[in-house]
C-alpha positions in Angstrom: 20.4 18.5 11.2 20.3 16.4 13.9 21.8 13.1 13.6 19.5 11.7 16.4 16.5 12.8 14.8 17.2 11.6 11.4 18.1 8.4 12.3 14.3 8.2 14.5 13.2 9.4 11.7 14.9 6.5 9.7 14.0 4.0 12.2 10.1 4.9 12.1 10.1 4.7 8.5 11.5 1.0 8.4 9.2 -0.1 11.2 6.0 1.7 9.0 7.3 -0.2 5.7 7.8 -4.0 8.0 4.2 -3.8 9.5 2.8 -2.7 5.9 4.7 -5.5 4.3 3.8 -8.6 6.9 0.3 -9.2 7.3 0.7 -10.7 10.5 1.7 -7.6 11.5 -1.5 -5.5 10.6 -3.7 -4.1 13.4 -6.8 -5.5 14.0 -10.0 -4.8 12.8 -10.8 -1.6 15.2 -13.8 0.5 13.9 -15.2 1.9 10.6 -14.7 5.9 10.3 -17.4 7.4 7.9 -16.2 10.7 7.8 -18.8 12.0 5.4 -22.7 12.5 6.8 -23.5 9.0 7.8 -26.7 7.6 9.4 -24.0 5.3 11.7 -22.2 3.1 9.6 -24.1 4.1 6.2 -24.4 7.1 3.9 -27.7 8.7 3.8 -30.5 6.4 1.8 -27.3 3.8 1.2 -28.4 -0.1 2.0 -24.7 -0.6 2.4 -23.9 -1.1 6.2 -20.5 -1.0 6.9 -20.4 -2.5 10.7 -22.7 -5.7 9.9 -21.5 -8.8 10.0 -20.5 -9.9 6.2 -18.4 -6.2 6.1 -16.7 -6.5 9.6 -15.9 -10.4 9.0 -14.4 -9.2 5.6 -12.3 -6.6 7.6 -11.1 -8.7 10.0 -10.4 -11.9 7.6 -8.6 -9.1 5.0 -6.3 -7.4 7.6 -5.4 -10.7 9.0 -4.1 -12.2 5.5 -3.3 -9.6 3.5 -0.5 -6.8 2.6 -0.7 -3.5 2.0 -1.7 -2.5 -1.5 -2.5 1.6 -1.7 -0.6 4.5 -0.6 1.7 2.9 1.5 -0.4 1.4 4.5 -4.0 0.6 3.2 -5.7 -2.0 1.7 -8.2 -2.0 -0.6 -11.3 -4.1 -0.3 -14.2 -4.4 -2.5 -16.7 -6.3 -0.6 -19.4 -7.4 -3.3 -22.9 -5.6 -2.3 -25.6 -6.7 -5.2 -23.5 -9.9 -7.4 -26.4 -10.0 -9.7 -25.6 -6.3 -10.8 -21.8 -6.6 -10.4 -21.9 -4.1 -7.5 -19.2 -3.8 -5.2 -18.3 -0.9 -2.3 -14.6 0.2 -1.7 -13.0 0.4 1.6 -9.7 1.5 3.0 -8.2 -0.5 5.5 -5.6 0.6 7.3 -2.6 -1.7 8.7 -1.7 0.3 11.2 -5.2 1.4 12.6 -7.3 -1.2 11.6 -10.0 1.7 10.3 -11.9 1.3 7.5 -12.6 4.3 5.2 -15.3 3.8 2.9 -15.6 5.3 -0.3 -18.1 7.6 -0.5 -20.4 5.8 -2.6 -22.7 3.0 -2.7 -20.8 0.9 -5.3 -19.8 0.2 -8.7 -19.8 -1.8 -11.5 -19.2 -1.9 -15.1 -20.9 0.1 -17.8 -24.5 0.0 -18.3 -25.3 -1.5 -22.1 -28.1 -0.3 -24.8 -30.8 -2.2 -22.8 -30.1 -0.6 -18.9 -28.6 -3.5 -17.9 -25.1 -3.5 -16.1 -22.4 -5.2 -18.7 -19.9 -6.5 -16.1 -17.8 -6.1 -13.7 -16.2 -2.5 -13.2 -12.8 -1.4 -13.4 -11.0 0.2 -10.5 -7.3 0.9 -10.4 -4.8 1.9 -7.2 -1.1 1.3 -6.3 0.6 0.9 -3.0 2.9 3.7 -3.7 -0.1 5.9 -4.7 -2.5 8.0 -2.8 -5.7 8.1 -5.7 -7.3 5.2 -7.2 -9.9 5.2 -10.1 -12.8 3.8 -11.1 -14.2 2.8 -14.5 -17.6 2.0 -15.5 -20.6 3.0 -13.4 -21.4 4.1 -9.5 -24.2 4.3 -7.6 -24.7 7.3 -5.6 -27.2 8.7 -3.1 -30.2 6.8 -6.0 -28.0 7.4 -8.8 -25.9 6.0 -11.5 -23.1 8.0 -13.1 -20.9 6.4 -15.9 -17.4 7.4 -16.5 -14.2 7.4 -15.1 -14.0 8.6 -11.3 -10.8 9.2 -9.0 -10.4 9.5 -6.0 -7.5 10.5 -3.4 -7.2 9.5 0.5 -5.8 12.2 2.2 -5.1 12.5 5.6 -8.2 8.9 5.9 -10.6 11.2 4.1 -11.6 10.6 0.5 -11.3 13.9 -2.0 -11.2 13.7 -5.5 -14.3 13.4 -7.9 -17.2 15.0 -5.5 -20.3 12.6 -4.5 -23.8 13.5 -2.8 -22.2 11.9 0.0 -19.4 15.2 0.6 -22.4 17.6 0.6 -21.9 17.6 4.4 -19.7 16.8 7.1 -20.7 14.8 10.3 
């Protein structure tokens, strides 16, 4: 192998792991990238508006202050949608982009008790040396609310994993 190459290769590597480990040296905010059917920046029949003010403010403040905590270069951001029902979205943010990827969902929260009412605040687990995260408790969906555990993986700044409404089809 090429001794040049590998040590570009080493070389990019270290530069990828210092801008994902100094938030200083995150891009800025640049766009939100709904890569699922989207009426702009929202799912179909979501109230969740990515681009608005209180999300893009988030972004910007997030990316500015904060390191990298999911599969290597993202963040993870759950912007609180509806306090009174413990509902939050989940957006990637990506250090060296400055895109945001949101989950496709509306939001979750924790389980739903004996009387229909939500019981907290939901569970939701990722790594920075991981590419899938997971949710526990409930999420709203295109109208609906599943309970259970749900994960998710980003590949390639597309969500797969546990299949939403919101896959059906492609922009």
């Amino acid at each position: 192998m090429n001794i040049r190459f590998v040590a570009w290769v080493a070389l990019f590597l270290s530069v990828q792991s210092i801008a994902a480990s100094n938030p200083s040296n995150n891009h800025p905010f640049a766009r939100v990238d709904m890569v699922y059917k989207s009426n702009g920046c929202s799912f179909p029949y979501s109230p969740v508006n990515y681009c608005d003010e209180k999300h893009v403010r988030e972004f910007k403040d997030v990316l500015a202050s904060t390191l990298s905590n999911f599969n290597g270069h993202y963040i993870v951001v759950t912007p609180s949608e509806w306090p009174a029902y413990h509902q939050k979205s989940v957006v990637a943010l990506d250090v060296l982009t400055g895109v945001a990827i949101p989950l496709p969902i509306d939001a979750y929260s924790g389980p739903i008790d004996a009387n229909g009412k939500v019981a907290g605040e939901g569970g939701i687990e990722y790594r920075r040396d991981s590419d899938t995260m997971c949710i526990n408790g409930t999420i709203l969906v295109y109208r609906e609310l599943q309970e259970g555990e749900f994960c998710f993986t980003l590949k390639e700044n597309k969500f797969i994993g546990h299949h939403t409404e919101y896959m059906e089809a492609v922009n």
